[in-house]
Each structure stands twice: as structure tokens, then as C-alpha cells.
C-alpha positions, 0 to 999 in steps of 0.5 A: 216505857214501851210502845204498846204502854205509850200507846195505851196511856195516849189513848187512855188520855185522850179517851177520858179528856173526851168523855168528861168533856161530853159528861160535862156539857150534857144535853144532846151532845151528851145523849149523842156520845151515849148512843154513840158508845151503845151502837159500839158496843152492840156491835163489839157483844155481837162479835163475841157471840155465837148464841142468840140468847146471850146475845139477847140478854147482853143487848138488854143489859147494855140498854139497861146500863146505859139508860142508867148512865143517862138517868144518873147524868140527869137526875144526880150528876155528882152522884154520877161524878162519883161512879165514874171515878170509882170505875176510872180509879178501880181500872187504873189502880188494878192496872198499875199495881198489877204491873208493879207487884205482879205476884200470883194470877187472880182467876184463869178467865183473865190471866192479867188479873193478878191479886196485887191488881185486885188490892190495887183498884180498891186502894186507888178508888178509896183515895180518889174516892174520898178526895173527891168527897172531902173537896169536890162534892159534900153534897153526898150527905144525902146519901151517906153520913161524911166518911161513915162505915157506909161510904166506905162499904159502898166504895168496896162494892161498886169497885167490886162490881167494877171487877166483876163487870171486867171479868164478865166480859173476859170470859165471852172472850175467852169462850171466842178465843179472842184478846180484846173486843175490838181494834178501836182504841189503840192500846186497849182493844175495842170499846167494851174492853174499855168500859166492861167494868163501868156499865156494870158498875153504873147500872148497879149503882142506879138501882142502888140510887133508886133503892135510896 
């Protein structure tokens, strides 16, 4: 294994024991954490850019994700529960089955992004996914039908959005001609490069969850 791999999974560790830790305590500590992040990220999206219009938009954006996380975290925290491993589990499935397979590359804007790593973040969120619904959280009959076609559909989309959010981001820094949004997480880059996938995906799934 190394070093820059040992690096990533000690961050990768270390960063999501403490994001569970605050998701689970809520109230301010957790509103804390949110802002925290958001100010991060604010930050890193004005590196990325060079046009006040983008730079405009994407703040909006990134106030509209993150109030959606603070909404969901409040209102539905299993429901909440469920995005965030869908994202966590969408990453570490692209990430792992891309390394192993490789195989050919997905699109140009992200030359990491493999199809195998595509398969991969889909297969890993439907197991985690149903794991969590089977022993942890039979309360999302309130949303759907145990294991129906629409869990499943739903499963598909937020990981593609998740996709989607990661790819977005890789574009910005294509056009910067950078690697990584910032230096903060060893191994991973800057705060966004971490979360890109995750802010889309939660954001659409409130409006999914406001749909319902």
C-alpha cells in the first residue's frame, strides 16, 4: 500500500468518524460543524473561479445544500441517515472498484472516473443501502414500500446525482487547471473535492423529500 493510499484511508477515517459524531449529537454543535464546512467551501468555490456569475450561483447553491442538510438533519434524521450513506458508499464503491478493474475512462473532465468505478458506486450503495433499511431503519415505509421498485429507482438516482455532483466540481477544476480544490485533507484534496457528490445529492433529495 502506499503512502499517498495510507493517507487518503487515515483521512477518510478520521473525517467520517467525526462527521457522524457531530450529525449524531445535533443542535448547535452540529449547526457549528455545518457553518464550518459551508465557509470552507465558500472559500475553496472562490478559488475555482474567475467569473462573478458562477461564483454567484454556486454560493447560492452551496447555501441551498447546505440548508437542505440542516432541514433533513432536523425534520427526518433517518431519512438523512440514508443520503449520507448513499453518498459515502456511492464514493468508496467508485473509488475501489475503479482501482481494481480500472478498465476505460468514464469522461475526459475527470480522467480518474472509470466505467468499472461507475458500476462500482451503484453496486456498493444498493448493498449498504438495503443493509441499513433491513436492520437499521424500517421507518422509510413512510416513503417507500419495503424493498419495492421505488426504493431501488431512488437508490439509482441519488448515486447518480452523487456522480454527477463529483463531476461538476471536476470540470471547475479543470477549467482552473487545478488537481484538488484545496490542500485541507491530506490525501483527498480540499473540502469540496470530499463532499462535491454529497451537497448535490442531499440538496435533491430534500426537494424529493418536500415532493413527498
Amino acid at each position: 500500500m502506499n503512502h499517498e493510499l495510507i493517507k487518503r484511508l487515515l483521512t477518510s477515517i478520521i473525517v467520517a468518524f467525526l462527521t457522524f459524531f457531530f450529525i449524531f449529537q445535533g443542535g448547535l454543535i452540529f449547526n457549528i460543524f455545518l457553518l464550518c464546512v459551508l465557509f470552507i467551501s465558500f472559500y475553496e468555490w472562490l478559488n475555482l473561479q474567475s467569473n462573478k456569475f458562477t461564483s454567484f450561483v454556486g454560493f447560492i447553491f452551496l447555501i441551498a445544500c447546505f440548508l437542505s442538510a440542516y432541514i433533513l438533519r432536523n425534520e427526518n434524521f433517518n431519512f438523512f441517515l440514508l443520503i449520507i450513506l448513499i453518498s459515502i458508499s456511492s464514493d468508496i464503491g467508485g473509488f475501489i472498484f475503479g482501482k481494481i478493474f480500472k478498465g476505460p475512462k468514464l469522461i475526459k473532465i475527470s480522467p480518474n472516473k472509470t466505467y468499472a468505478g461507475t458500476f462500482g458506486s451503484f453496486f456498493l450503495t444498493i448493498i449498504f443501502s438495503v443493509i441499513y433499511r433491513l436492520y437499521f431503519d424500517p421507518s422509510l415505509n413512510k416513503f417507500f414500500n419495503e424493498f419495492s421498485i421505488n426504493f431501488f429507482v431512488f437508490i439509482f438516482i441519488i448515486s447518480t446525482i452523487n456522480q454527477i455532483g463529483d463531476l461538476v466540481i471536476s470540470y471547475f477544476k479543470r477549467l482552473k487547471n487545478v488537481d484538488d480544490t484545496g490542500t485541507l485533507l491530506p490525501g483527498h484534496g480540499g473540502v469540496l473535492d470530499r463532499i462535491d457528490g454529497m451537497i448535490f445529492a442531499i440538496f435533491f433529495s430534500y426537494m424529493f423529500y418536500l415532493f413527498l
